[in-house]
N, C-alpha and C positions, 0 to 999 in steps of 0.2 A: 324347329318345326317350320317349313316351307309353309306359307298359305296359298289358296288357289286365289286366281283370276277375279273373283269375285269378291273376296273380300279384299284385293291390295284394292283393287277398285273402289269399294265401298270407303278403304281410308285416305284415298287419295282425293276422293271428290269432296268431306268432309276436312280435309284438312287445308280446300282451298278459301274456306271461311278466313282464316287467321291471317292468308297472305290479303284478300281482299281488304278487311280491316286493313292491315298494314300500308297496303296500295291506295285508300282511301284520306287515311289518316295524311300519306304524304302529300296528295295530291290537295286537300285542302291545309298543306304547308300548316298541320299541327303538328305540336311535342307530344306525346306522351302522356307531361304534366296538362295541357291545352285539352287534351282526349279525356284524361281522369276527373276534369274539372267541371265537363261537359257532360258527362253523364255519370257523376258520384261512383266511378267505379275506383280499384287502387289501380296505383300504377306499376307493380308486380305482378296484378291477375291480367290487366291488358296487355302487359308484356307474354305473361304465359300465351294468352288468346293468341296472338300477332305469329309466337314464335311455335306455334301449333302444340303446346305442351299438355292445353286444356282446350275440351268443348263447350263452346258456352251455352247458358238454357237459350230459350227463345226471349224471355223477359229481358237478359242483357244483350243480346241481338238487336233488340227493339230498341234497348237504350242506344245501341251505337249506330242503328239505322238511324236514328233522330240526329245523332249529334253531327253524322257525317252527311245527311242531305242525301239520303237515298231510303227505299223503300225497304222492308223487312225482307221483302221476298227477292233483293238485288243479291242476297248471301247464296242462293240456291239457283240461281240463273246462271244455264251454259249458252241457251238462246234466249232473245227476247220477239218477241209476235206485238203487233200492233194489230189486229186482228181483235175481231169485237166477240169473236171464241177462242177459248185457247181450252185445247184437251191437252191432262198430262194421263199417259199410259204409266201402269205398274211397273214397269223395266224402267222409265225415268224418273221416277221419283229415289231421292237423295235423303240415304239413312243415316240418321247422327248420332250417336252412341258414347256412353261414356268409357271413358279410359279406365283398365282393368286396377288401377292405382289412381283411381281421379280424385282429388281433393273436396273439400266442404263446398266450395264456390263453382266446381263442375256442372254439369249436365248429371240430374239423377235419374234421367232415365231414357227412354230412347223415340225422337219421332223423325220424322220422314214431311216434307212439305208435301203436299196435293195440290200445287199450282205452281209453275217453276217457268213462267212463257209470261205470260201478262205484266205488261210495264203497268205502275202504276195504279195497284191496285186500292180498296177500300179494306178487303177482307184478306186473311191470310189462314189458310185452313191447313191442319194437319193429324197424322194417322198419328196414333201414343202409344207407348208400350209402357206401363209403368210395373217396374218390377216388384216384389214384396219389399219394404223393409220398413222401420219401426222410426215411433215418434220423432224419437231423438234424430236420424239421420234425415228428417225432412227438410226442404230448402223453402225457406217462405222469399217470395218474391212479391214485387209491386210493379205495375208500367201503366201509364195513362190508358185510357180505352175500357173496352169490354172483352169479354169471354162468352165461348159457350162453348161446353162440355157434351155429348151424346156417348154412354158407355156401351161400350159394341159387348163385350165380352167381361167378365169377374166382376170383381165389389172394389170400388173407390173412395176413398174417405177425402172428404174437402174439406178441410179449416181455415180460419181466419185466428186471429186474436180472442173472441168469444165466442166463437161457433162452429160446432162439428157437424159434419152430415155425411151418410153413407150412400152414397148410390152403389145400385145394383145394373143389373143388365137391361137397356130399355129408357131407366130414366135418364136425365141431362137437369143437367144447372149452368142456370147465365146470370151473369155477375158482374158490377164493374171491377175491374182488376185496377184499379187503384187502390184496394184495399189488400193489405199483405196477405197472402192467399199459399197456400201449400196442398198439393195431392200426393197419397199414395196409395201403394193395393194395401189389401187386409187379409186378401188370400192364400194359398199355397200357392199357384201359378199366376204370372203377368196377366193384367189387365191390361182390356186394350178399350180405347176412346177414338171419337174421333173428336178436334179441336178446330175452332174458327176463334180469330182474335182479329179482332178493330182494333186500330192506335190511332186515337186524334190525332190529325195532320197538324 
């Protein structure tokens, strides 16, 4: 099956994450082992990350924005603006997606940055698409900072370790995300959110 324009597009700009990581990694003259040790990840799924095999969520982005001495939103910048405004238009924002065979430690679900110009930011705001699927296949994540949640569209279930909540269309939850956290829909069709995440500098 040929794909159009748009979506080699869509997998090219997403898969320049793993050469960045890569680029990063060498440039502060780490191993691998130095990478995995610095942000508890293994060093098989960094390897996957580097060698574009997996999408990572945005929680291990954050973990490898910290370790490597760049911001979260360095992963999704083609320019950067010093400019005390920075608009992103709908044609430039950068969709991330999981792999049609993506593993446990994947990306499960799919966003897009809404700020992709601003060096050095506080906030990192993003549009979600989280598809339907069930307890068992949720990815609970943890990163320094906070969250907030605003659901645009369907029903979202948020857990932790002792707590479940459903939001609907309208509500949002803010939360520190240091605390192991997982979302999914509960609907028939993708929910959509939008997301803003702090990481302690």
């Amino acid at each position: 099956m040929v794909q159009n324009e748009n979506d080699v597009s869509i997998a090219v700009k997403a898969l320049k994450i793993g050469t960045k990581v890569r680029e990063l990694r060498t440039k502060n003259k780490f191993t691998l082992q130095d990478l995995a040790n610095k942000t508890g990840l293994s060093k098989p799924f960094l390897s996957q990350i580097e060698n574009n095999h997996v999408i990572p969520p945005v929680a291990t982005l954050l973990k490898l924005a910290r370790a490597l001495n760049v911001s979260l939103s360095y992963f999704f910048q083609d320019e950067v603006t010093t400019e005390k405004i920075s608009i992103t238009r709908k044609n430039e924002r950068i969709r991330v997606e999981k792999r049609p065979h993506h593993g446990k430690e994947d990306v499960s679900y799919i966003y897009e940055s809404l700020e992709t110009k601003k060096r050095d930011k506080h906030m990192e705001p993003f549009y979600v698409e989280f598809p339907p699927i069930s307890v068992e296949e949720m990815n609970f994540t943890t990163h320094e900072g906070e969250e907030f949640l605003y659901v645009l569209e369907g029903t979202i279930e948020f857990r932790t370790v002792d707590k479940v909540e459903i939001l609907e269309e309208g509500d949002s939850i803010y939360f520190d995300s240091s605390i192991s956290h997982g979302f999914r829909c509960v609907g028939d069709k993708p929910a959509k959110a939008v997301a803003v995440i702090w990481s302690k500098p």
